[in-house]
C-alpha positions in Angstrom: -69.5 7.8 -64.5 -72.2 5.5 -66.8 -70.5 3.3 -68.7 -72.4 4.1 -71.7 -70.0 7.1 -71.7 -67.1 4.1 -71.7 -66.6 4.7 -75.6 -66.3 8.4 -75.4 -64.0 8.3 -72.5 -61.6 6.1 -74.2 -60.8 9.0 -77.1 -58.7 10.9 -74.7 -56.2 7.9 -73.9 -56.7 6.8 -77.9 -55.8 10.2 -79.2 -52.9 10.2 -77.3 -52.0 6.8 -78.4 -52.3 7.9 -81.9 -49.0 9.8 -81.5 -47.8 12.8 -82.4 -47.4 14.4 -86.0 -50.7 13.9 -87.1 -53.3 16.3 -88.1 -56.1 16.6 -85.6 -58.5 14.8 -88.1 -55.6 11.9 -88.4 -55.5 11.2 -84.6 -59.5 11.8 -84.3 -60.3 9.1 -87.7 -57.8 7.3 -85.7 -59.4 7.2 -81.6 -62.2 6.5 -83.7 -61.4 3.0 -85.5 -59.6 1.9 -82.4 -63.2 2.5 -79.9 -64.4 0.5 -82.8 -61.6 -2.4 -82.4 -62.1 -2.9 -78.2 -65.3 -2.6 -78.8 -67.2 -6.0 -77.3 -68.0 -8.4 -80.2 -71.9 -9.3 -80.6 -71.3 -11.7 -83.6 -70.3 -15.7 -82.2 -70.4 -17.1 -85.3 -66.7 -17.4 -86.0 -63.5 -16.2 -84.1 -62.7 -12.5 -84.0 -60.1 -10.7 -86.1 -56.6 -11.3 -84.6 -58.3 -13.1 -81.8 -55.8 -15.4 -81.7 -53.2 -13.3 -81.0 -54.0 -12.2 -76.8 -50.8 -10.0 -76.5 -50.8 -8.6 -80.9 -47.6 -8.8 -82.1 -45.8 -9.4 -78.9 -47.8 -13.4 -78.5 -46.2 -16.5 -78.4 -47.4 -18.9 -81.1 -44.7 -21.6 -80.7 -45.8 -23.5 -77.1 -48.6 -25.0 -75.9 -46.4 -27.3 -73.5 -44.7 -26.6 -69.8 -42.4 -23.6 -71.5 -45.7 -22.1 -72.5 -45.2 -18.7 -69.9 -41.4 -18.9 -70.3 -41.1 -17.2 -74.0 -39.9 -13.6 -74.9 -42.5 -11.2 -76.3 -42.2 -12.3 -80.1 -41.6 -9.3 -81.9 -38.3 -8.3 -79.7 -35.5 -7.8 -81.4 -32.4 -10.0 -81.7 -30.5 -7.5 -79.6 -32.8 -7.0 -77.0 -33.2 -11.1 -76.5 -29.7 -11.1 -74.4 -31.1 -9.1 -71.7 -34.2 -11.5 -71.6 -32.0 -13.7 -71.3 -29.7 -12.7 -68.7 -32.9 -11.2 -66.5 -34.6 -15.0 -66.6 -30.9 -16.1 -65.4 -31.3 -13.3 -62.1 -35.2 -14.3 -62.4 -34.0 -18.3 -61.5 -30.7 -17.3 -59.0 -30.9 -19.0 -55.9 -29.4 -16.5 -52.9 -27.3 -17.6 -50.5 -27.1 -16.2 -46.9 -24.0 -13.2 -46.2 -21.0 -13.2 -46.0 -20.3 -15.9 -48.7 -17.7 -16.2 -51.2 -20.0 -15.2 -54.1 -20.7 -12.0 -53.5 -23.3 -11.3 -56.0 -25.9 -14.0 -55.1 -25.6 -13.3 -51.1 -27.7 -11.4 -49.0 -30.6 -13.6 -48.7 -33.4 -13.2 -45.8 -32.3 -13.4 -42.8 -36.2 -14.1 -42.9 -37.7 -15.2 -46.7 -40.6 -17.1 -48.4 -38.3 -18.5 -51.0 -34.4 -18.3 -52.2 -35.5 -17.2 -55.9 -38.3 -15.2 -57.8 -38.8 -18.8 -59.8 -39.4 -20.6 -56.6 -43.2 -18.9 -56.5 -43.2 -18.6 -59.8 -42.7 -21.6 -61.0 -42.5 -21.8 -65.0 -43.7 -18.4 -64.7 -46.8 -19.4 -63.7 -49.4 -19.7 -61.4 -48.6 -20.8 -57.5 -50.5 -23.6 -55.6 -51.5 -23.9 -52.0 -49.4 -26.5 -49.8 -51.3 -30.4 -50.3 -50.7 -30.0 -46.7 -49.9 -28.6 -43.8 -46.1 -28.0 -42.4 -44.4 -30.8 -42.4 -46.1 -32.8 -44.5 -46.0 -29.8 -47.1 -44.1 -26.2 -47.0 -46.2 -23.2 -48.7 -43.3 -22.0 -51.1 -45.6 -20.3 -53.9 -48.3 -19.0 -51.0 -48.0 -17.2 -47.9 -49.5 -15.0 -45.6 -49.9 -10.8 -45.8 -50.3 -9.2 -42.8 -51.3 -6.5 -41.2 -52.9 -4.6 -38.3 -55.8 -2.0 -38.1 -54.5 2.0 -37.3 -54.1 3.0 -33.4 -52.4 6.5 -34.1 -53.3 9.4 -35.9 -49.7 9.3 -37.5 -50.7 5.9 -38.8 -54.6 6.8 -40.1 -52.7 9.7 -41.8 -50.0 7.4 -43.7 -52.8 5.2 -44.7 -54.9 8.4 -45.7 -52.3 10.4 -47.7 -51.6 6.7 -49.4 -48.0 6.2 -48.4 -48.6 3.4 -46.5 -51.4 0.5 -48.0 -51.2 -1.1 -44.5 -50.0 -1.2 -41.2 -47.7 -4.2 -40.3 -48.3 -6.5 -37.6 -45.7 -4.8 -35.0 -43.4 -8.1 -34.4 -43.9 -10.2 -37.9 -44.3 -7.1 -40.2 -46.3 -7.1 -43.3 -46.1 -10.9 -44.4 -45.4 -14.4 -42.3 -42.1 -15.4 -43.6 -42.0 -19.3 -42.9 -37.8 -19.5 -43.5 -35.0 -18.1 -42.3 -30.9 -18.6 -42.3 -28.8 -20.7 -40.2 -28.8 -19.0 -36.6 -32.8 -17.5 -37.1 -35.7 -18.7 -36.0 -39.0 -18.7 -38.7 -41.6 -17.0 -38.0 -44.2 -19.4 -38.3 -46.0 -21.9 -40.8 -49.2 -21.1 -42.3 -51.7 -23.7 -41.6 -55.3 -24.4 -43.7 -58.1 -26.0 -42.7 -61.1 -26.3 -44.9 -64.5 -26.4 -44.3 -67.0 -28.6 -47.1 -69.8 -25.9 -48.7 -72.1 -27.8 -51.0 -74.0 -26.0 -53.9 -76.9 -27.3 -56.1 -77.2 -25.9 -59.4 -80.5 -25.7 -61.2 -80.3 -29.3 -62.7 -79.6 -31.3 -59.4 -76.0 -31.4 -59.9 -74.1 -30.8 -56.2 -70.8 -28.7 -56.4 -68.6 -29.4 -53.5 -66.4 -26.0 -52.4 -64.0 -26.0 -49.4 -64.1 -22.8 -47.7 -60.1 -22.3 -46.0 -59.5 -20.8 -42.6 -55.8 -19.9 -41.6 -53.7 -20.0 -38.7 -50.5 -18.9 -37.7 -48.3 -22.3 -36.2 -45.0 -22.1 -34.4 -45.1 -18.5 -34.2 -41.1 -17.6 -33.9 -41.2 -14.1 -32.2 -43.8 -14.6 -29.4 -48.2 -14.4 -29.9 -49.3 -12.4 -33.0 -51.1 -9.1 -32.4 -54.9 -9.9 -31.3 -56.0 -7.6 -33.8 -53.9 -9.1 -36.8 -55.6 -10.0 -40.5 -54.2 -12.7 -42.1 -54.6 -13.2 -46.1 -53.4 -15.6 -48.1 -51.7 -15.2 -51.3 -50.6 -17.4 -54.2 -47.9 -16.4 -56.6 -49.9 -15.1 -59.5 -49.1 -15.6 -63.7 -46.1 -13.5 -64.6 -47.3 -13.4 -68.4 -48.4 -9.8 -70.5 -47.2 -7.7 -67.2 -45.6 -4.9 -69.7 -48.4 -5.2 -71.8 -51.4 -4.5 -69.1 -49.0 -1.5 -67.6 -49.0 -0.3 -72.0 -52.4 0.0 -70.9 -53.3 3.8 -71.0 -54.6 5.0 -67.1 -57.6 7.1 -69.1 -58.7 3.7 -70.5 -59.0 1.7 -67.2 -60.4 4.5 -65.2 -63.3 5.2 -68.2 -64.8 1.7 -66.7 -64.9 2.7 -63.5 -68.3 3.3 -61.4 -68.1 3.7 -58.0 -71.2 4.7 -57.5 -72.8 2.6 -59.7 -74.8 5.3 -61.7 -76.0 3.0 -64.7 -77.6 0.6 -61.8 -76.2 -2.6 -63.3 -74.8 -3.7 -59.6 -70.9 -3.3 -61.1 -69.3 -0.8 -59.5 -65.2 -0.9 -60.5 -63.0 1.4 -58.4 -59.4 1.9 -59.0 -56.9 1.7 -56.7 -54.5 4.4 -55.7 -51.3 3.1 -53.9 -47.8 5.1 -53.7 -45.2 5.2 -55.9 -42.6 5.1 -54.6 -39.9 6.7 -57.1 -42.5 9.0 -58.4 -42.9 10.0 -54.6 -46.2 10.4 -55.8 -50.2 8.8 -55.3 -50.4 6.5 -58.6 -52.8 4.1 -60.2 -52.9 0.7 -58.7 -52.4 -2.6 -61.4 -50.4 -5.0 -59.7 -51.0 -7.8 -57.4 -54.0 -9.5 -56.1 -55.7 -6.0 -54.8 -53.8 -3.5 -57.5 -51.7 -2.7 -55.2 -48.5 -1.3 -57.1 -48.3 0.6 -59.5 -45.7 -0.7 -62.0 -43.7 -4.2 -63.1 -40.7 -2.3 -61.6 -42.7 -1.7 -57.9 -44.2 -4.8 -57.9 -40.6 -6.7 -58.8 -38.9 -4.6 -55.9 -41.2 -5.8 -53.6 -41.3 -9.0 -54.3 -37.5 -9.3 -54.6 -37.0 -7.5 -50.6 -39.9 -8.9 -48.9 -40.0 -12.3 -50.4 -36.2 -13.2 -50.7 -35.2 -10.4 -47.9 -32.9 -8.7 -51.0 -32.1 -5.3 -51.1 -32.6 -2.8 -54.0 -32.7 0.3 -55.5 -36.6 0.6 -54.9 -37.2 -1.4 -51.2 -33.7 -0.9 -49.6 -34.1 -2.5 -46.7 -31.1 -5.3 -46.2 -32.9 -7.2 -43.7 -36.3 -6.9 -45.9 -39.6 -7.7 -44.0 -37.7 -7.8 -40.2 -39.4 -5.5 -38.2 -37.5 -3.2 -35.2 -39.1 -6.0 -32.8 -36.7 -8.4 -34.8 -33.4 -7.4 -33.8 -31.2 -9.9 -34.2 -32.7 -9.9 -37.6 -31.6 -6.4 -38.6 -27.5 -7.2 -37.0 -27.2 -10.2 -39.1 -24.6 -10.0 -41.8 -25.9 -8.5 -45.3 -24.7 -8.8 -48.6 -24.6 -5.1 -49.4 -21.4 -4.4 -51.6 -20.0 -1.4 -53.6 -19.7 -3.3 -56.4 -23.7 -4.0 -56.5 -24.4 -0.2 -56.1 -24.4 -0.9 -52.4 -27.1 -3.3 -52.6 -27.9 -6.7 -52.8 -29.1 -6.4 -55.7 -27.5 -4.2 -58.2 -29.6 -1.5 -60.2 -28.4 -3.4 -63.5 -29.7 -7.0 -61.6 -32.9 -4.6 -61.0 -33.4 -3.4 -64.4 -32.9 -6.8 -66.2 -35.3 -8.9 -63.9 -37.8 -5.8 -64.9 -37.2 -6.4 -68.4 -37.8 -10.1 -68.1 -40.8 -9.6 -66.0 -42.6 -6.9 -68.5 -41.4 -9.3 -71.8 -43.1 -12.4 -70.5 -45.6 -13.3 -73.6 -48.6 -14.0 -73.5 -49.6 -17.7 -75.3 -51.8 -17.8 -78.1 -55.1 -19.0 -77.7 -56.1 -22.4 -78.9 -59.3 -24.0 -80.8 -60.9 -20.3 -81.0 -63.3 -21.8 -84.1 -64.0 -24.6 -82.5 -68.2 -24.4 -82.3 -68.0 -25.7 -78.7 -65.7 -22.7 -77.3 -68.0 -20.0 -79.5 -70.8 -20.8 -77.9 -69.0 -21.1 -74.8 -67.9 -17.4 -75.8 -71.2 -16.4 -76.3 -72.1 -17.4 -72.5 -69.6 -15.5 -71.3 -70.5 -12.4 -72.2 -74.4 -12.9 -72.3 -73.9 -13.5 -68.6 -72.2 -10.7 -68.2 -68.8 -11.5 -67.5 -67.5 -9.4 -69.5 -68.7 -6.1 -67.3 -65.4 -7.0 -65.2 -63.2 -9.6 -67.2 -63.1 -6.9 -70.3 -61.7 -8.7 -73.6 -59.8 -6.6 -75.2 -57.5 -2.9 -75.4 -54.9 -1.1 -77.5 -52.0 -0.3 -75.6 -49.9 3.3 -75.8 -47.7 4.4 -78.2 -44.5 3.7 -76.2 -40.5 4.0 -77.7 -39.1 2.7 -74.8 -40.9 -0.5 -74.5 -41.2 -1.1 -78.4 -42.9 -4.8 -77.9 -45.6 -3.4 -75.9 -46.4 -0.2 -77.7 -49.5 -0.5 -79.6 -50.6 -3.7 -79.6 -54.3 -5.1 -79.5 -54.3 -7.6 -76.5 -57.0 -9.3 -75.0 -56.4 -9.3 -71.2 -60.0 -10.2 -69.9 -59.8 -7.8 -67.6 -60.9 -4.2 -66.8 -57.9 -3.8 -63.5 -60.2 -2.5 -61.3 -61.3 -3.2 -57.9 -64.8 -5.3 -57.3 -66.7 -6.3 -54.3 -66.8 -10.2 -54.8 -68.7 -11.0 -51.9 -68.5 -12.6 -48.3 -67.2 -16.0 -49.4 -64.1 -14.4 -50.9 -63.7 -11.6 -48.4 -60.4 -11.2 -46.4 -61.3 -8.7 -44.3 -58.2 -7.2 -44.9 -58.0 -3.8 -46.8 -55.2 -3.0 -48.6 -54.8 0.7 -49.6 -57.9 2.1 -51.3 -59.1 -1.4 -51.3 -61.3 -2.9 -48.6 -61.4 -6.3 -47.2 -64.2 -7.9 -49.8 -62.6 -5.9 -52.7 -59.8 -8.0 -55.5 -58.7 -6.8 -58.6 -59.9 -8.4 -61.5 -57.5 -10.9 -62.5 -56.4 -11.3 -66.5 -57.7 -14.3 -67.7 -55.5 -14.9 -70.7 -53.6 -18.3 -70.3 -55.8 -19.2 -67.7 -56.4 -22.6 -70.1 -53.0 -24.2 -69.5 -52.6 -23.5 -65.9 -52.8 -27.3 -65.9 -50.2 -27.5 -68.8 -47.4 -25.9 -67.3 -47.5 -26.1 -63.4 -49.4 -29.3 -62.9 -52.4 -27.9 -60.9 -55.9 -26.3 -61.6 -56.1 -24.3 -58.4 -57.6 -20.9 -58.7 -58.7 -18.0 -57.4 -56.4 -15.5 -54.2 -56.0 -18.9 -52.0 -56.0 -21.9 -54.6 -59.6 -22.4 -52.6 -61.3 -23.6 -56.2 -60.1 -26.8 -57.8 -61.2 -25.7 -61.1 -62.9 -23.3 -63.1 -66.3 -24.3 -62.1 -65.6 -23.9 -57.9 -63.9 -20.5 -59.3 -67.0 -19.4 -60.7 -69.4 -20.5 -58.6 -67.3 -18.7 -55.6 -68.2 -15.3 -56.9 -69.9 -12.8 -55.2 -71.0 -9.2 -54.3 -70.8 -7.7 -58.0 -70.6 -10.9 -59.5 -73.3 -12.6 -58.6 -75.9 -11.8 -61.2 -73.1 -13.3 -63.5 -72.6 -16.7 -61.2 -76.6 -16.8 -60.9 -76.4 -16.9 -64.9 -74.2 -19.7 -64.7 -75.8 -22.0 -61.7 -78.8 -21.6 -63.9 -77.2 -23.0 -67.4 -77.5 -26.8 -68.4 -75.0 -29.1 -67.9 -73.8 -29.1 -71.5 -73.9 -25.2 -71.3 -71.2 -25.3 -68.6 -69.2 -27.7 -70.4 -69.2 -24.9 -73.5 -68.4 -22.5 -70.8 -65.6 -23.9 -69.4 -64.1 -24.9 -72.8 -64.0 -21.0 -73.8 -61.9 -20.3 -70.6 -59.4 -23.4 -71.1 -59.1 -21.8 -74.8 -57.7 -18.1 -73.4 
């Protein structure tokens, strides 16, 4: 698929947007004005219309400061603020190991990354990797997927028919969980060790990169599998997740090119990963490699194989412990009738999900300032904008009312993109191969600083800033990062300042 057919592609999604009850020339004059809205901007003279608001109606335009990721989507109604409320309360719970006294915040581990969802997530925002190693420095917002390639036809065909995205190492299971409760043994600490690579731009100017390399220390449960992949993995932005799954499936997948049949070296791919209350093969949006499908999958996940807490979606009580771990699966859970048999009810479930998809996205800042449109205007002459995609309208939705059509500005097209050899992992992940990431959103990327203290970027916090972030892209990207070793040095200050702006 060209993407000069993008446009057309987009009516489908767009007319079903439009909603129903309209004539068919209604919904068509409709499609129409909207593929005119998202369509790229080629005027840098002044800010676009409603630029400033990244996530429409649903934008915060209060904070700038720490709280900046912690605000409800503005247009939510009074009534429906308690349950934001009450999910960022479950959101910030710190679990406790079973049996204890309070019965709905037990159940934790045996074997975890962290005792809440805020722990990674800190402010909602963006994790870090450790300033170093174990015990000088734990890893609590970064850890360790793993995994191992397939030995048995049973395993080549769960992989295949998509119901599995990996194979877990046999012993430590699908991540390297580097705590445990009183009476377990951890399974190991990650450990970094970063190599110097230097890179001249055209006007002399040296950029320093440190390429990472990862071990497994202290390994718990005996020697990891020979075979095993390791990547790394910092907690990622929790802001606009209901708004980028408002995004209609026809209007991601009308970017794709796999083949790259227009020649322009991008060649998106979707990824297509289980779901696993459908029971069905669904598109991929979440996570570093798309691989879930929805906030709710993605928030499951999280909650069992991070914090070891069982619910309605991943139900195991032991979480990430695999049969080799025995001990593991006898230990005391905090499964109770009174949470639904779980650990975590369906209500604790559904309100963490709320508070996950109503995270608002900030509004950008100094949009008219001549610096950060010309910065703008970089951007997308290098061609940035073939993956980091500005801007959508999101479906027609009743049940989520703050995300249903809304004209956000993501900078992103959700797709999977081969970045190259320096960023490879080596580890594929569903449909996704081991030099393949999903585009990451780059709305407010600009106050990662602001409100978690850091300006580490990128899968493994490898860059330092936006510069190192840039300058480590690859593969499809590389035309893009040529454009920008080649710009002046006041041209890559004009850069940067459009990205600290989103």
């Amino acid at each position: 698929m060209t993407k000069s057919r993008s446009a057309l592609l987009l009516l489908p999604a767009l007319l079903l947007a439009a909603g129903a009850g309209q004539t068919e020339e209604a919904t068509t004059a409709e499609a129409e004005r909207i593929a005119a809205v998202v369509a790229p901007t080629t005027d840098f003279s002044k800010p676009e219309r409603f630029e400033r608001m990244s996530g429409g109606a649903a934008t915060s335009t209060k904070y700038a400061n720490r709280d900046a990721f912690s605000q409800p989507s503005a247009n939510m109604s009074f009534e429906r603020q308690l349950d934001f409320r009450v999910g960022n309360g479950i959101f910030k719970k710190v679990w406790v190991s079973a049996p204890a006294s309070t019965t709905a915040s037990d159940g934790l581990g045996p074997l975890f990354n962290a005792r809440s969802c805020q722990r990674c997530h800190l402010k909602d925002g963006r994790g870090h990797p450790p300033a170093a190693n174990w015990p000088e420095d734990d890893a609590t917002s970064m850890f360790l997927r793993l995994s191992v390639p397939p030995r048995t036809a049973e395993e080549r065909e769960l992989l295949a028919s998509r119901r599995a995205k990996v194979i877990p190492e046999p012993v430590y299971g699908g991540q390297l969980q580097d705590l445990a409760v009183q009476g377990h043994a951890a399974e190991g600490k990650m450990r970094i060790a970063y190599e110097t690579v230097p890179v001249t731009l055209a006007d002399g100017t040296v950029v320093e990169l440190r390429k990472p390399s990862y071990t497994v220390a202290e390994p718990g449960y005996g020697p990891l599998d020979p075979e095993v992949m390791l990547s790394p993995r910092v907690a990622q932005p929790m802001i606009g997740l209901g708004l980028l799954e408002a995004i209609a499936e026809a209007d991601i997948l009308a970017q794709a090119d796999p083949e790259d049949e227009d020649g322009d070296g991008i060649s998106g791919r979707a990824n297509r990963v289980w779901d696993d209350e459908a029971g069905s093969v669904a598109l991929g949006r979440f996570g570093w490699k798309a691989g879930n499908p929805s906030v709710r999958q993605q928030s499951a996940h999280a909650f069992n194989g991070d914090i070891g807490i069982s619910n309605a979606v991943a139900q195991a009580a032991w979480g990430d412990c695999t049969a080799a771990q025995d001990r593991c699966r006898d230990a005391p859970d905090g499964n109770t009738p009174a949470q639904d048999g779980l650990e975590a009810s369906n209500t604790m479930l559904d309100l963490v999900v709320f508070y996950s998809r109503n995270l608002a996205v900030p509004a950008r800042r100094d949009l008219d300032d001549p610096q950060v449109l010309a910065g703008k205007k970089l951007f997308y002459d290098s061609g940035c904008i073939a993956c980091h995609r500005p801007k959508y309208v999101t479906r027609r939705d009743a049940d989520n009312p703050e995300q249903s059509f809304q004209l956000i500005w993501p900078y992103s097209d959700l797709l999977l993109h081969d970045m190259g050899p320096g960023l490879a992992d080596g580890r594929p992940e569903g449909a996704a191969d081991g030099r393949e990431w999903r585009t990451p959103p780059l709305w407010g990327i600009g106050l990662t600083e602001t409100v978690n203290g850091h300006s580490f970027f990128l899968h493994d916090g490898r860059a330092r800033n936006l510069l190192e972030a840039i300058l480590w892209h690859g593969g499809e990207a590389e035309a893009a990062k040529q454009k920008v070793v080649a710009m002046s040095e006041a041209e890559r200050a004009q850069l940067i300042r459009f990205l600290e702006s989103l």
